[in-house]
Structures are given as C-alpha cells and as structure tokens.
C-alpha positions as CSV (number, residue, x, y, z in Angstrom):
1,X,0.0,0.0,0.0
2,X,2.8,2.3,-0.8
3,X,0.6,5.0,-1.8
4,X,1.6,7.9,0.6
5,X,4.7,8.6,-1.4
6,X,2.8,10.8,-3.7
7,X,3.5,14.0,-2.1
8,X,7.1,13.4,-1.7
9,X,7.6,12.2,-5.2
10,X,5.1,15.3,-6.3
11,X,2.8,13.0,-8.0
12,X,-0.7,13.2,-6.5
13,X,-2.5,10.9,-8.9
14,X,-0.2,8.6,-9.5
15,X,-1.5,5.7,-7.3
16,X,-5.0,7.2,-8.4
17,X,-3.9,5.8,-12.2
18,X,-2.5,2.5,-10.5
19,X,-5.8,1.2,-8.7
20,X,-7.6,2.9,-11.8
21,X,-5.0,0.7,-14.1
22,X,-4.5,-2.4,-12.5
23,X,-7.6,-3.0,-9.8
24,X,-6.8,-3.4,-6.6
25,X,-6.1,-7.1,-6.8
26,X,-3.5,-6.4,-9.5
27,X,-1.1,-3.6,-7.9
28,X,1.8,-5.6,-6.5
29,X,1.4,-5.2,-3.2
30,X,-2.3,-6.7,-2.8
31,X,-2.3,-9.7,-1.0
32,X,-5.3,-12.0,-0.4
33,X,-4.7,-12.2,2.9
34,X,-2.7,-10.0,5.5
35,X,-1.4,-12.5,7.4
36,X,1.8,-11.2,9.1
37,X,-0.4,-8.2,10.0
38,X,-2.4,-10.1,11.9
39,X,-0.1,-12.2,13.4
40,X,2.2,-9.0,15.0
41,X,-1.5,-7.7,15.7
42,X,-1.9,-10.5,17.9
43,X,1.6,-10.2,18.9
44,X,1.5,-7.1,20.5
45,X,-1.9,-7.6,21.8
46,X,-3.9,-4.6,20.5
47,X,-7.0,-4.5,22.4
48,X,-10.3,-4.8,20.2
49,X,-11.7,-1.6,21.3
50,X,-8.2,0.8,20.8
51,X,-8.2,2.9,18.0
52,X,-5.8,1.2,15.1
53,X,-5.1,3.2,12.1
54,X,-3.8,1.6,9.3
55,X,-1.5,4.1,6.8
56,X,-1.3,3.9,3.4
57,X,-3.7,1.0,3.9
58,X,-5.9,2.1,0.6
59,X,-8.0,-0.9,-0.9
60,X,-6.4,-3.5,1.7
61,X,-8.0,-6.4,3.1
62,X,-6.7,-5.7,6.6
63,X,-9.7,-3.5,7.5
64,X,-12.3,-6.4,6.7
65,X,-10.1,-9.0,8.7
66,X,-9.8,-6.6,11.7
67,X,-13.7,-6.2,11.5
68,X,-14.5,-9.8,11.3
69,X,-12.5,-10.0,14.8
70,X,-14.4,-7.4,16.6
71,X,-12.1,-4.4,16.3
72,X,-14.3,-1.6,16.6
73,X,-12.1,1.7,15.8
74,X,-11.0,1.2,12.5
75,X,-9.4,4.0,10.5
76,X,-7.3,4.2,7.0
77,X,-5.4,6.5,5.5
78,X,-4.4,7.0,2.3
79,X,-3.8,9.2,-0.2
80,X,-5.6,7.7,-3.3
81,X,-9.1,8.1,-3.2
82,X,-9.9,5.6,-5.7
83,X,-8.5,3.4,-3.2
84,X,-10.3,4.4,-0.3
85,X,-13.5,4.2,-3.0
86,X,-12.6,0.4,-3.4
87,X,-12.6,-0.2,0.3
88,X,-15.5,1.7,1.1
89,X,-17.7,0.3,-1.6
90,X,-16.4,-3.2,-0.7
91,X,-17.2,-2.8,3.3
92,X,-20.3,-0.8,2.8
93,X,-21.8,2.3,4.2
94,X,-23.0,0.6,7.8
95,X,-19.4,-0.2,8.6
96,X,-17.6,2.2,11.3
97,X,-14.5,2.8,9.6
98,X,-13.1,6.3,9.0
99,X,-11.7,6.7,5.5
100,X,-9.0,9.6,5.6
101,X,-7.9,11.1,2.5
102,X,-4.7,12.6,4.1
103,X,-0.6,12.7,2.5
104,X,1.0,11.7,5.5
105,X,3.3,14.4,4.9
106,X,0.4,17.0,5.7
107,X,-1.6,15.1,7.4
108,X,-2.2,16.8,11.0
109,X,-3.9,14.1,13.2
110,X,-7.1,15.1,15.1
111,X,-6.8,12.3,17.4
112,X,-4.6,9.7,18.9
113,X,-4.4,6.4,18.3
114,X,-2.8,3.0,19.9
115,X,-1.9,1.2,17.0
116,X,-0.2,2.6,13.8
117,X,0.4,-0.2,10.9
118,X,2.5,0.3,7.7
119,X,3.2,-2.2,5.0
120,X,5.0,-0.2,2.5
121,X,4.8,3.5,3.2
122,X,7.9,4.5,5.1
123,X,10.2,2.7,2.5
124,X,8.8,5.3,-0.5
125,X,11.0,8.3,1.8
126,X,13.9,8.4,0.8
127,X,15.2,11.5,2.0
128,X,16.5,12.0,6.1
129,X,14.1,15.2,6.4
130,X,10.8,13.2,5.3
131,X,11.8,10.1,7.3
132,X,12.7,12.4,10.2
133,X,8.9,13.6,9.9
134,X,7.3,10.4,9.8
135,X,9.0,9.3,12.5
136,X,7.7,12.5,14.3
137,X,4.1,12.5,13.3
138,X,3.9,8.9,15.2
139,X,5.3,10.0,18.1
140,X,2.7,12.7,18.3
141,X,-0.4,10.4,16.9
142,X,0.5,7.4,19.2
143,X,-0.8,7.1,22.7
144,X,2.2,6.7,25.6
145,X,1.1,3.2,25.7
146,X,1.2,3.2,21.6
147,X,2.6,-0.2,19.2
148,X,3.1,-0.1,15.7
149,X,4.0,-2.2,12.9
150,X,6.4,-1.1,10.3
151,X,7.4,-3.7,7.1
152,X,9.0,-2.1,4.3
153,X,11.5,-3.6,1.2
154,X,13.9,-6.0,2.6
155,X,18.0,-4.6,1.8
156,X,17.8,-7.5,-0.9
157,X,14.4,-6.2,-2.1
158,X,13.5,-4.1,-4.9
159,X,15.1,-0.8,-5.7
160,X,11.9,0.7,-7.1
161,X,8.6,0.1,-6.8
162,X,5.9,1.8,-9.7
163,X,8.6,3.5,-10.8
164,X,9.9,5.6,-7.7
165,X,13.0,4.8,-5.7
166,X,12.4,3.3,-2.4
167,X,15.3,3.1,0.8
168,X,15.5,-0.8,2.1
169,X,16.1,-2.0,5.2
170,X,16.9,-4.7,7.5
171,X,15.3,-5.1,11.0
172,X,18.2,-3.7,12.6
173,X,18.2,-0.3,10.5
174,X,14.5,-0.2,11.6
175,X,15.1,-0.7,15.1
176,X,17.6,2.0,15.0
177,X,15.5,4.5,14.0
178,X,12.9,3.6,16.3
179,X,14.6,5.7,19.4
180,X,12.0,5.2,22.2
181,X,10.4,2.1,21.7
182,X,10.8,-1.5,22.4
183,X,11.1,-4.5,19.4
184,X,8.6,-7.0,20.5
185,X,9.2,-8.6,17.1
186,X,10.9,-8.5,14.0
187,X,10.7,-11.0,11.1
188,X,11.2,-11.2,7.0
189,X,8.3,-11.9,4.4
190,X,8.6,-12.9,0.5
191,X,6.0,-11.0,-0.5
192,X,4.7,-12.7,-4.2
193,X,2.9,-10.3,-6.5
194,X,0.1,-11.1,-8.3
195,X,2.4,-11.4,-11.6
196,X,4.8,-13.9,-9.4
197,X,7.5,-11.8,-8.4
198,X,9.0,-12.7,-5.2
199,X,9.6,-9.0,-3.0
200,X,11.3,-9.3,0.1
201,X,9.8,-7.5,3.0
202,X,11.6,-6.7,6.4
203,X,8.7,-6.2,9.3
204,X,8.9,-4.7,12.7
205,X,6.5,-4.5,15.7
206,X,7.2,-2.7,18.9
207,X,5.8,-1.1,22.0
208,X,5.9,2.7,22.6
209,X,8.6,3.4,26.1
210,X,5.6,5.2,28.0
211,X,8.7,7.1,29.2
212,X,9.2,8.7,25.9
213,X,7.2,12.1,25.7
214,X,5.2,12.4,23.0
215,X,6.1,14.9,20.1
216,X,10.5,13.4,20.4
C-alpha cells in the first residue's frame, strides 16, 4: 500500500492511475490475505476496542479482517481516493470505519491512536528530512502506551517500486530508528505479486517506552 509517497515524489494521482489501471487485486502489493499483519496484531496484543489506524492501507484487506474479529475503531489513511473508493464500496456504508484522504506528509492528526500499521509507506522516503517527519508525526499520533507495525522492502528487495525509488532496510536499520520504543518482534516476508515476483519485506513490531514524551 505504498501510496503515501505521492507528495514526496510530487505525484498526486499517481496511485490514483495505478488502482484505476491495475484494480486493486493487481497492484503488486495486494495480497489475499494480511497475514503477518495479523499475526504482530496478535503479537503485541492490541485491544479490540483501541483505535488502530492503518496508513497507506488504501484498498487492503486488513480492515475487513480486523472487522471480522471485533475491532471496533478502524481507521485508513491514504492518499488515493480511488483506493479508499474500493474499500468503502467493498465494506459498505454501515461499517464504522473512517476513511481519511490525508498525505502523510500534511496530514495533522485530530486524534490519537494505539496502534499505527504500515506495510509499505515508510520505504517510499527516501530523504532523512521526510523520514525524520514520519518518525515524528507517530510519536505525536500514538498514545504513551502506543505499538506499531512497520514492514518495508527488505536490503535485498527491490530498488523501485511503480517507478519511484524506495530506501531498504533490515530489522536492525528499523530498530535504530525507532529511538523510544521497544522491538517485541521482528521478522522477514517474501511478499509474491500477483504477476509472481517474489519482494522481500523486512517487518517490525514494537511497544511505545511510555517514558518517551510524546512529540520526540
């Protein structure tokens, strides 16, 4: 769901024309099920009533999956708004979930939440000043008791990804940039694409220090 690039590449519509282009089960990062997602999920045991927002998470699955086990404050962001369209026509109107059509590079947060998941955002920054951001608009979003899941292109995964550079990492560089929290878990995926292409992933999970203050 890598679509919160677009304001740091300066192209807006570009994941607009990719869903529009390929559906959402044919962009490469769809996947029929989100199962490391859940499995952290479980792993750092995220309450069914906290507020979870899932970023970048566009026409995922992740959403319906969180629903059908009784998660009750459901919000994605993204960018694309056909995406969000896919989702919300998919889940239909008498679902709770807020859609956000924010660029996480803008976006200014209204609320707090205790569970931030990414699968594929961070990794389209590529500069220190918009990772530096990121990094800071999660401190401020997550409660002192926050988690969050990160999982971005493995260092052996691709260099690009819909033609835009991406930086890779291994757990390790993750975990370094994570100053104030606590790895709870960290693991590798081969992501396959719908076309067959094997992508690794690198994935992190961890556990806000509720000594941290929020906004470092």
């Amino acid at each position: 769901m890598p679509s919160q690039s677009a304001h740091a590449n300066g192209r807006p519509q570009q994941w607009d024309r990719r869903y529009a282009d390929a559906g959402a089960t044919g962009v490469s990062w769809y996947q029929p099920e989100p199962a490391v997602s859940l499995e952290l999920i479980d792993r750092l045991r995220v309450p069914k009533g906290a507020p979870v927002i899932d970023v970048g998470g566009g026409a995922s699955l992740l959403v319906d999956r969180l629903l059908a086990r009784g998660y009750t404050d459901l919000s994605v962001l993204d960018v694309s708004s056909t995406a969000l369209e896919i989702a919300h026509h998919r889940l239909g109107d008498s679902t709770r979930v807020r859609f956000l059509r924010e660029d996480i590079m803008t976006w200014q947060p209204e609320r707090q939440y205790a569970l931030w998941h990414d699968r594929a955002v961070f990794h389209f920054l590529t500069h220190d000043p918009e990772q530096a951001k990121y990094l800071k608009i999660i401190r401020h979003t997550l409660t002192d008791s926050g988690a969050l899941i990160i999982a971005t292109f493995a260092s052996d995964g691709p260099e690009s990804c819909s033609g835009l550079p991406v930086a890779r990492y291994e757990a390790t560089d993750l975990e370094r940039l994570l100053d104030g929290f606590t790895v709870v878990e960290s693991r590798r995926e081969e992501h396959v694409t719908p076309d067959g292409t094997v992508q690794p992933f690198t994935w992190i999970a961890a556990n806000r220090d509720p000594r941290t203050p929020q906004g470092t």
